[in-house]
C-alpha positions as CSV (number, residue, x, y, z in Angstrom):
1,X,-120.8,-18.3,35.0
2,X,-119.2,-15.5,32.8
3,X,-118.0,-16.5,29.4
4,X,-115.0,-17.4,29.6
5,X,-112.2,-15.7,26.9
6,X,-109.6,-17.2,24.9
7,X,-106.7,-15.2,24.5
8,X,-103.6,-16.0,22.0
9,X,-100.2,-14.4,22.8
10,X,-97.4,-12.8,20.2
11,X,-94.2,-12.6,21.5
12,X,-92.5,-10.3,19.3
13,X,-88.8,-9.7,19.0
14,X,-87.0,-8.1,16.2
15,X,-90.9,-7.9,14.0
16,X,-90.8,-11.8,14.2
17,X,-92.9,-14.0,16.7
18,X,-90.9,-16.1,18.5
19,X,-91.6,-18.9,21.0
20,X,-89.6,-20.1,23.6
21,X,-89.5,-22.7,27.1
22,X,-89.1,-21.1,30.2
23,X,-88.0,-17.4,29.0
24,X,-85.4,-19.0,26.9
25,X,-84.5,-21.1,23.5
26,X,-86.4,-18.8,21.7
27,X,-87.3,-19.8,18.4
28,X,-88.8,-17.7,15.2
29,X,-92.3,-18.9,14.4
30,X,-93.4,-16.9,12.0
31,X,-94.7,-12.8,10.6
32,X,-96.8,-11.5,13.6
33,X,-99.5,-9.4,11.0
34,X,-99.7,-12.8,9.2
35,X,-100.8,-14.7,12.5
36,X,-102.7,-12.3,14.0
37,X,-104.9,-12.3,10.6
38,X,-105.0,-15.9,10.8
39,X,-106.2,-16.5,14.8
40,X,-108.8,-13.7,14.3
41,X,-110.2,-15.8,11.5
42,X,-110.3,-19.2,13.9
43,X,-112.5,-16.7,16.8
44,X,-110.2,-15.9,18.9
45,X,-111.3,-13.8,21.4
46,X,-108.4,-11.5,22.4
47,X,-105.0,-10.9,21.2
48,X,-101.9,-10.2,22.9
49,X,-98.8,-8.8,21.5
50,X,-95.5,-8.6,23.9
51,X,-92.1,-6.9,22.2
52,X,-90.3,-9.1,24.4
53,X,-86.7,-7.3,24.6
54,X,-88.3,-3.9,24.5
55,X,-87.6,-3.2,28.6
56,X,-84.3,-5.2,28.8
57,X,-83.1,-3.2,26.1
58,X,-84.4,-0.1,27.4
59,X,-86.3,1.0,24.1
60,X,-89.8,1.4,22.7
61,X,-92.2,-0.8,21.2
62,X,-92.3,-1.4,17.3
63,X,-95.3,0.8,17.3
64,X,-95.2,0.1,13.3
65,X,-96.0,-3.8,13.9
66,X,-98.5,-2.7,16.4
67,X,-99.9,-0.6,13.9
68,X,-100.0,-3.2,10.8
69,X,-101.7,-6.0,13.2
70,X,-104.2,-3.4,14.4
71,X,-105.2,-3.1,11.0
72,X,-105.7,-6.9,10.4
73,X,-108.4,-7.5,13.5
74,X,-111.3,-6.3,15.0
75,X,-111.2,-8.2,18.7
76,X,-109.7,-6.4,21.8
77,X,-105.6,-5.7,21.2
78,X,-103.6,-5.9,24.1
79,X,-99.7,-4.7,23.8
80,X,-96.6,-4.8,26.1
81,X,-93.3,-4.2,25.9
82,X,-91.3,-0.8,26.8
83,X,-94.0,1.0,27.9
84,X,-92.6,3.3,30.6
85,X,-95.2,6.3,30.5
86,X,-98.1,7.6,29.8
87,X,-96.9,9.3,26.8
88,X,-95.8,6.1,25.5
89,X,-99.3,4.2,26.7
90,X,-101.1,6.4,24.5
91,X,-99.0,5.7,21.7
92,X,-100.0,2.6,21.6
93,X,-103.4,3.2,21.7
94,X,-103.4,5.4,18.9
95,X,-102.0,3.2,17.1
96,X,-104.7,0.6,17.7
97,X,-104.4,-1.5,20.8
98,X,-107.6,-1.0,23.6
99,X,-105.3,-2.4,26.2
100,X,-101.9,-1.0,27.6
101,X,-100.1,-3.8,29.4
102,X,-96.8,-2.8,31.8
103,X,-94.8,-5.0,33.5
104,X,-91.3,-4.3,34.3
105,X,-91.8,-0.5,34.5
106,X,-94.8,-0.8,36.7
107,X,-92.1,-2.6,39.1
108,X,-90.1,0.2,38.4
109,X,-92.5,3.6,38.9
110,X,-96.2,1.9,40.4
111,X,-97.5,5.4,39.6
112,X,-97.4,4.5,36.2
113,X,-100.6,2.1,36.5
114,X,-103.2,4.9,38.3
115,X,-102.0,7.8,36.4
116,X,-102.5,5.6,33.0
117,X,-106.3,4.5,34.6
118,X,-106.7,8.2,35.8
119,X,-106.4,9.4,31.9
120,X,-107.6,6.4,29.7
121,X,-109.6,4.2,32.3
122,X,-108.6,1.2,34.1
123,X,-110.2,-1.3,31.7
124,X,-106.8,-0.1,29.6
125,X,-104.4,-0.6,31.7
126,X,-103.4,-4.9,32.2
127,X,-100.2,-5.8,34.8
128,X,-98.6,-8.3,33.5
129,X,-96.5,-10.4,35.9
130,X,-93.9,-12.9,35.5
131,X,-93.8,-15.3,38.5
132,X,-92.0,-18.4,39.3
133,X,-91.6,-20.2,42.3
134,X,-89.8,-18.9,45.5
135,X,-90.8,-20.9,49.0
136,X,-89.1,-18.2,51.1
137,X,-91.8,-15.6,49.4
138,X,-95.2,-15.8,51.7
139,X,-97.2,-16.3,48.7
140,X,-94.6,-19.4,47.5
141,X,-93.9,-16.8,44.4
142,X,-91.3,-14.6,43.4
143,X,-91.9,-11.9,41.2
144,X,-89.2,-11.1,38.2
145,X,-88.8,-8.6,35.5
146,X,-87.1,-7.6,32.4
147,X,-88.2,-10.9,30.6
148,X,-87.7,-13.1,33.8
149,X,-84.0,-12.3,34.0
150,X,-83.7,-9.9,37.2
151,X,-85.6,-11.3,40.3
152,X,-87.4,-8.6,42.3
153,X,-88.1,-8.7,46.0
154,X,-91.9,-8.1,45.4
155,X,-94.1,-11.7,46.3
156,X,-96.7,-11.9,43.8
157,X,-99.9,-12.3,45.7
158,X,-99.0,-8.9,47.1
159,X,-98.3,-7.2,44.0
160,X,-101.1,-8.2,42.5
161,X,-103.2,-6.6,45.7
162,X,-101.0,-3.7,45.1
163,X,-101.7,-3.2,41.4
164,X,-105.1,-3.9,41.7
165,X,-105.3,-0.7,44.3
166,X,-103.1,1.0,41.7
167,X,-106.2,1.2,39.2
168,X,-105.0,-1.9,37.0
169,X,-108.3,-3.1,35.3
170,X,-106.7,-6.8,34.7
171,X,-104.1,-9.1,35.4
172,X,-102.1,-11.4,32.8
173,X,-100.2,-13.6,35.2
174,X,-97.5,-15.7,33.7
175,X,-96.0,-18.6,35.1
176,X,-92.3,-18.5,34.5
177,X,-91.8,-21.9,35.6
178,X,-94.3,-23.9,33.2
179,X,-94.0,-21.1,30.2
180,X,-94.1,-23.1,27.1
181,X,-93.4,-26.4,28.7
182,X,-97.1,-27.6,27.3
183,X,-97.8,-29.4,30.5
184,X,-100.5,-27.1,32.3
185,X,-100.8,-24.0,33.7
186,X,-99.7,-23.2,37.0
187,X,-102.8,-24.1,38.8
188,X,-102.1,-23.2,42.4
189,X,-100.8,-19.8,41.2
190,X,-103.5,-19.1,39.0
191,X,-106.2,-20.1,42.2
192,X,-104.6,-17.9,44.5
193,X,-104.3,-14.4,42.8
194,X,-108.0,-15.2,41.4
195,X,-109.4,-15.6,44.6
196,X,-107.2,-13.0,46.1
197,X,-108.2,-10.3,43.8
198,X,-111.4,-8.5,42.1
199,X,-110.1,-7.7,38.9
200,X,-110.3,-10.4,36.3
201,X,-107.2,-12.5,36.1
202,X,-105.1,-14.2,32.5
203,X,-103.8,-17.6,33.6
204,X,-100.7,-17.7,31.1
205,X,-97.7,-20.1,30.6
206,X,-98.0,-23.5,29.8
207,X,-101.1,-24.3,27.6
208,X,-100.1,-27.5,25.6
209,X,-103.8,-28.9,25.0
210,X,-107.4,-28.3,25.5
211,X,-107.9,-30.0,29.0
212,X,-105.4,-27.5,30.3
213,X,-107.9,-24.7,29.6
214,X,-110.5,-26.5,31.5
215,X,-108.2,-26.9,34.4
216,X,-107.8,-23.6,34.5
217,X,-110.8,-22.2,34.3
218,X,-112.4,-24.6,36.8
219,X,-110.0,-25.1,38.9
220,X,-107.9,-22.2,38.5
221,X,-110.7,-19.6,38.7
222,X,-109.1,-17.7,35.6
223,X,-111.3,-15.5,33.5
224,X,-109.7,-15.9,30.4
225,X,-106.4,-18.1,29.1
226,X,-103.4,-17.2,27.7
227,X,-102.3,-19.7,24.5
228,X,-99.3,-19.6,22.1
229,X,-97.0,-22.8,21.7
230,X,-101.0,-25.4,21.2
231,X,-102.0,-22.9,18.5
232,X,-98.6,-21.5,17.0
233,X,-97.1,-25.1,15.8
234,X,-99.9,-26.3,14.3
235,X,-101.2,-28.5,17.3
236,X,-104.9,-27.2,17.7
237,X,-106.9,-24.7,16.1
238,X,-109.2,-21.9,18.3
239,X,-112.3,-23.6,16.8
240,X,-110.6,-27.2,17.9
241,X,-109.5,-25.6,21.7
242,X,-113.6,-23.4,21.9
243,X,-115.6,-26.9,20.8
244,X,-113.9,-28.7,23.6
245,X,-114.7,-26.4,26.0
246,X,-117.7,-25.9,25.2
247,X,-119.1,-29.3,24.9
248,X,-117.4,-29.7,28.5
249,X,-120.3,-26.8,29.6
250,X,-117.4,-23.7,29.9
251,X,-119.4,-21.1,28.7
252,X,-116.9,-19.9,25.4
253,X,-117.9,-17.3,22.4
254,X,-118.9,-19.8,19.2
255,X,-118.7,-18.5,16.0
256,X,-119.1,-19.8,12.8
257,X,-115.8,-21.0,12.4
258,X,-115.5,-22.8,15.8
Protein backbone atom coordinates (compact mmCIF):
# COMPACT_ATOMS: atom_id res chain seq x y z
CA UNK A 1 0.00 0.00 0.00
CA UNK A 2 1.18 3.61 -0.87
CA UNK A 3 1.91 5.90 2.05
CA UNK A 4 -0.66 7.44 2.78
CA UNK A 5 -0.43 11.65 3.17
CA UNK A 6 -1.74 13.81 5.70
CA UNK A 7 -2.83 17.02 4.53
CA UNK A 8 -3.92 20.22 6.84
CA UNK A 9 -6.23 22.83 5.24
CA UNK A 10 -6.03 26.99 5.62
CA UNK A 11 -9.13 28.54 4.91
CA UNK A 12 -8.19 32.00 4.40
CA UNK A 13 -10.37 34.98 4.40
CA UNK A 14 -9.47 38.55 4.78
CA UNK A 15 -5.34 37.16 5.68
CA UNK A 16 -6.95 35.31 8.73
CA UNK A 17 -7.73 31.49 8.94
CA UNK A 18 -11.01 30.94 9.72
CA UNK A 19 -12.96 27.75 10.46
CA UNK A 20 -16.40 27.10 9.94
CA UNK A 21 -19.53 24.13 10.04
CA UNK A 22 -21.02 23.33 6.94
CA UNK A 23 -19.75 26.47 4.71
CA UNK A 24 -21.00 28.71 7.43
CA UNK A 25 -20.44 30.30 11.13
CA UNK A 26 -17.11 30.98 10.21
CA UNK A 27 -14.90 31.79 12.94
CA UNK A 28 -11.15 33.51 13.03
CA UNK A 29 -8.66 30.95 14.29
CA UNK A 30 -5.72 32.47 13.94
CA UNK A 31 -2.41 34.17 11.38
CA UNK A 32 -2.15 31.65 8.44
CA UNK A 33 2.04 32.18 8.15
CA UNK A 34 2.08 31.52 11.94
CA UNK A 35 0.18 28.05 11.51
CA UNK A 36 1.53 27.03 8.56
CA UNK A 37 5.06 27.36 10.46
CA UNK A 38 3.69 25.51 13.22
CA UNK A 39 2.03 22.21 11.32
CA UNK A 40 5.24 22.00 9.17
CA UNK A 41 7.07 21.63 12.38
CA UNK A 42 4.52 18.63 13.77
CA UNK A 43 5.32 16.65 9.92
CA UNK A 44 2.72 17.37 8.19
CA UNK A 45 2.87 16.22 4.93
CA UNK A 46 1.05 18.69 2.62
CA UNK A 47 -0.51 22.02 3.02
CA UNK A 48 -3.50 23.55 1.75
CA UNK A 49 -4.35 27.08 1.53
CA UNK A 50 -8.12 28.12 0.19
CA UNK A 51 -8.81 32.21 -0.03
CA UNK A 52 -12.22 31.26 0.58
CA UNK A 53 -14.26 34.42 -0.79
CA UNK A 54 -11.82 34.87 -3.54
CA UNK A 55 -14.44 33.46 -6.48
CA UNK A 56 -17.73 34.72 -4.74
CA UNK A 57 -16.24 37.88 -4.73
CA UNK A 58 -14.90 37.72 -8.14
CA UNK A 59 -11.20 38.74 -7.12
CA UNK A 60 -7.69 37.33 -6.87
CA UNK A 61 -5.88 35.46 -4.30
CA UNK A 62 -3.79 37.30 -1.58
CA UNK A 63 -0.79 36.20 -3.51
CA UNK A 64 1.23 38.24 -0.58
CA UNK A 65 -0.02 35.53 2.12
CA UNK A 66 0.72 32.99 -0.37
CA UNK A 67 3.91 34.31 -0.67
CA UNK A 68 4.83 34.81 3.21
CA UNK A 69 3.64 30.99 4.03
CA UNK A 70 5.73 29.76 1.03
CA UNK A 71 8.57 31.14 2.77
CA UNK A 72 7.85 29.34 6.15
CA UNK A 73 7.71 25.50 4.63
CA UNK A 74 9.43 23.19 2.61
CA UNK A 75 6.44 20.39 2.00
CA UNK A 76 4.23 20.49 -1.16
CA UNK A 77 1.86 23.97 -1.17
CA UNK A 78 -1.32 23.66 -2.56
CA UNK A 79 -3.54 27.04 -3.19
CA UNK A 80 -7.12 27.88 -4.18
CA UNK A 81 -9.20 30.50 -4.40
CA UNK A 82 -9.87 33.02 -7.54
CA UNK A 83 -7.89 31.29 -9.81
CA UNK A 84 -9.62 31.82 -13.23
CA UNK A 85 -6.56 31.53 -15.71
CA UNK A 86 -3.58 30.38 -16.55
CA UNK A 87 -2.04 33.66 -16.06
CA UNK A 88 -3.31 33.75 -12.63
CA UNK A 89 -2.17 29.84 -12.03
CA UNK A 90 1.28 30.76 -12.60
CA UNK A 91 1.05 33.47 -10.32
CA UNK A 92 0.71 31.41 -7.74
CA UNK A 93 3.29 29.24 -8.54
CA UNK A 94 5.80 31.81 -8.66
CA UNK A 95 5.02 32.84 -5.71
CA UNK A 96 5.67 29.39 -4.16
CA UNK A 97 2.85 26.91 -4.31
CA UNK A 98 3.62 23.40 -6.52
CA UNK A 99 -0.01 22.88 -6.78
CA UNK A 100 -2.77 25.07 -8.45
CA UNK A 101 -6.19 24.07 -7.21
CA UNK A 102 -9.63 25.49 -9.18
CA UNK A 103 -12.83 24.96 -8.30
CA UNK A 104 -15.59 27.16 -9.15
CA UNK A 105 -13.87 28.53 -12.37
CA UNK A 106 -13.12 25.05 -13.57
CA UNK A 107 -17.22 24.74 -13.35
CA UNK A 108 -17.10 27.82 -15.11
CA UNK A 109 -14.42 27.37 -18.32
CA UNK A 110 -13.35 23.19 -18.00
CA UNK A 111 -10.60 24.34 -20.44
CA UNK A 112 -9.00 25.94 -17.72
CA UNK A 113 -7.74 22.48 -16.17
CA UNK A 114 -5.98 20.92 -19.64
CA UNK A 115 -4.56 24.11 -20.77
CA UNK A 116 -3.05 24.67 -17.02
CA UNK A 117 -1.64 20.66 -17.35
CA UNK A 118 -0.73 21.43 -20.98
CA UNK A 119 1.79 24.34 -19.73
CA UNK A 120 2.90 23.37 -16.05
CA UNK A 121 1.97 19.51 -15.91
CA UNK A 122 -0.90 17.84 -14.49
CA UNK A 123 0.67 16.98 -11.15
CA UNK A 124 -0.08 20.95 -10.74
CA UNK A 125 -3.24 21.22 -11.35
CA UNK A 126 -5.87 19.69 -8.11
CA UNK A 127 -10.01 20.06 -8.72
CA UNK A 128 -11.33 20.83 -5.87
CA UNK A 129 -15.06 19.96 -5.41
CA UNK A 130 -17.64 20.83 -3.11
CA UNK A 131 -20.38 18.08 -2.86
CA UNK A 132 -23.27 17.56 -0.73
CA UNK A 133 -26.01 15.22 -1.01
CA UNK A 134 -28.62 15.34 -3.83
CA UNK A 135 -30.71 11.75 -4.32
CA UNK A 136 -32.17 13.02 -7.64
CA UNK A 137 -28.32 13.27 -8.95
CA UNK A 138 -27.27 9.60 -10.32
CA UNK A 139 -24.27 9.53 -8.24
CA UNK A 140 -26.56 10.67 -4.86
CA UNK A 141 -24.32 14.03 -5.13
CA UNK A 142 -24.78 17.43 -6.23
CA UNK A 143 -21.97 19.48 -7.08
CA UNK A 144 -21.91 23.44 -5.83
CA UNK A 145 -19.64 26.28 -6.25
CA UNK A 146 -18.70 29.66 -5.06
CA UNK A 147 -18.07 28.38 -1.52
CA UNK A 148 -21.14 26.02 -1.54
CA UNK A 149 -23.66 28.80 -2.12
CA UNK A 150 -24.83 28.22 -5.87
CA UNK A 151 -25.74 24.62 -6.67
CA UNK A 152 -24.70 23.49 -10.15
CA UNK A 153 -26.38 20.90 -12.31
CA UNK A 154 -23.09 18.88 -12.65
CA UNK A 155 -23.36 15.18 -10.37
CA UNK A 156 -20.12 14.69 -8.92
CA UNK A 157 -19.09 11.24 -9.89
CA UNK A 158 -19.25 12.59 -13.46
CA UNK A 159 -17.32 15.55 -12.91
CA UNK A 160 -14.77 14.06 -11.40
CA UNK A 161 -14.58 11.50 -14.70
CA UNK A 162 -14.67 14.72 -16.56
CA UNK A 163 -11.83 16.50 -14.81
CA UNK A 164 -9.81 13.67 -14.67
CA UNK A 165 -10.03 13.54 -18.75
CA UNK A 166 -9.42 17.30 -18.49
CA UNK A 167 -5.68 16.68 -17.33
CA UNK A 168 -6.36 17.28 -13.48
CA UNK A 169 -3.44 15.43 -11.72
CA UNK A 170 -5.70 15.15 -8.25
CA UNK A 171 -8.84 15.50 -6.68
CA UNK A 172 -9.59 17.33 -3.10
CA UNK A 173 -13.18 16.24 -2.70
CA UNK A 174 -15.03 18.06 0.10
CA UNK A 175 -18.02 16.94 1.65
CA UNK A 176 -20.26 19.97 2.17
CA UNK A 177 -22.57 18.04 4.28
CA UNK A 178 -20.08 16.79 7.11
CA UNK A 179 -17.50 20.01 6.66
CA UNK A 180 -16.37 20.72 10.12
CA UNK A 181 -18.98 18.79 11.85
CA UNK A 182 -16.03 16.45 13.48
CA UNK A 183 -18.04 13.40 12.97
CA UNK A 184 -16.31 11.53 9.90
CA UNK A 185 -15.77 11.96 6.60
CA UNK A 186 -18.24 11.23 4.04
CA UNK A 187 -17.28 7.68 3.53
CA UNK A 188 -19.58 6.60 0.72
CA UNK A 189 -18.56 9.69 -1.25
CA UNK A 190 -15.08 9.34 -0.67
CA UNK A 191 -15.42 5.25 -1.90
CA UNK A 192 -17.08 6.06 -4.99
CA UNK A 193 -15.03 8.85 -6.76
CA UNK A 194 -11.82 6.73 -5.53
CA UNK A 195 -12.85 3.78 -7.09
CA UNK A 196 -14.34 5.65 -9.92
CA UNK A 197 -11.23 7.41 -10.91
CA UNK A 198 -7.29 7.01 -11.47
CA UNK A 199 -6.01 10.02 -10.18
CA UNK A 200 -5.37 10.13 -6.51
CA UNK A 201 -8.24 11.40 -4.54
CA UNK A 202 -8.24 14.12 -0.91
CA UNK A 203 -11.09 12.86 1.27
CA UNK A 204 -11.92 16.40 3.01
CA UNK A 205 -14.68 17.66 5.43
CA UNK A 206 -15.32 16.27 8.58
CA UNK A 207 -12.09 15.01 10.32
CA UNK A 208 -12.79 15.37 14.20
CA UNK A 209 -10.26 12.51 15.43
CA UNK A 210 -7.85 10.00 14.42
CA UNK A 211 -10.16 6.93 13.78
CA UNK A 212 -11.75 9.11 11.11
CA UNK A 213 -8.55 9.02 9.06
CA UNK A 214 -8.44 5.37 9.30
CA UNK A 215 -11.95 5.11 8.06
CA UNK A 216 -11.01 6.86 5.35
CA UNK A 217 -8.30 5.53 4.17
CA UNK A 218 -9.41 1.94 4.55
CA UNK A 219 -12.64 2.22 3.91
CA UNK A 220 -12.78 5.16 1.83
CA UNK A 221 -9.87 4.34 -0.51
CA UNK A 222 -8.60 7.98 -0.13
CA UNK A 223 -4.95 8.70 -0.85
CA UNK A 224 -4.39 11.36 1.46
CA UNK A 225 -6.82 13.37 4.15
CA UNK A 226 -7.81 16.63 4.42
CA UNK A 227 -7.62 18.04 8.38
CA UNK A 228 -8.36 21.52 9.87
CA UNK A 229 -10.98 21.87 12.82
CA UNK A 230 -8.85 18.19 14.95
CA UNK A 231 -5.57 20.16 14.55
CA UNK A 232 -6.63 23.91 14.46
CA UNK A 233 -8.32 23.99 18.14
CA UNK A 234 -5.88 22.31 19.85
CA UNK A 235 -7.52 18.78 19.85
CA UNK A 236 -4.58 16.57 18.34
CA UNK A 237 -1.29 17.29 17.08
CA UNK A 238 0.12 15.65 13.43
CA UNK A 239 2.59 13.67 15.48
CA UNK A 240 -0.64 12.49 17.79
CA UNK A 241 -3.02 11.88 14.44
CA UNK A 242 0.59 9.94 12.28
CA UNK A 243 1.39 7.55 15.63
CA UNK A 244 -2.22 6.35 15.53
CA UNK A 245 -2.09 5.55 12.20
CA UNK A 246 0.70 4.10 12.13
CA UNK A 247 0.57 1.71 14.95
CA UNK A 248 -2.90 0.75 13.22
CA UNK A 249 -0.39 -0.50 10.09
CA UNK A 250 -1.49 2.72 7.59
CA UNK A 251 1.63 3.25 6.06
CA UNK A 252 2.25 7.35 7.18
CA UNK A 253 5.64 9.44 6.79
CA UNK A 254 7.30 9.47 10.56
CA UNK A 255 9.56 11.92 11.39
CA UNK A 256 11.22 12.89 14.38
CA UNK A 257 8.62 14.85 15.78
CA UNK A 258 5.79 12.35 15.22
Amino acid sequence: MLGKRIIVCLDVRDGRTTKGVRFKDNLEVGDPVDMARQYYDQGVDELTFYDITASAQRRKIFIDVVERVARVIFIPFAVGGGIGSVEDMREVLLAGAEKVSVNSQAVRQPGIITEGASRFGSQCVVLGMDAARDPSMPSGYRVFIDGGRVATDLDALGWARQAEKLGAGEIVLNSIDADGSQGGYELPLTRLISESVGIPVVASGGAGQPSHLQEVFVEGKADAALIASMVHFGTYSIGQIKSYLHQRNIPVRLDDST
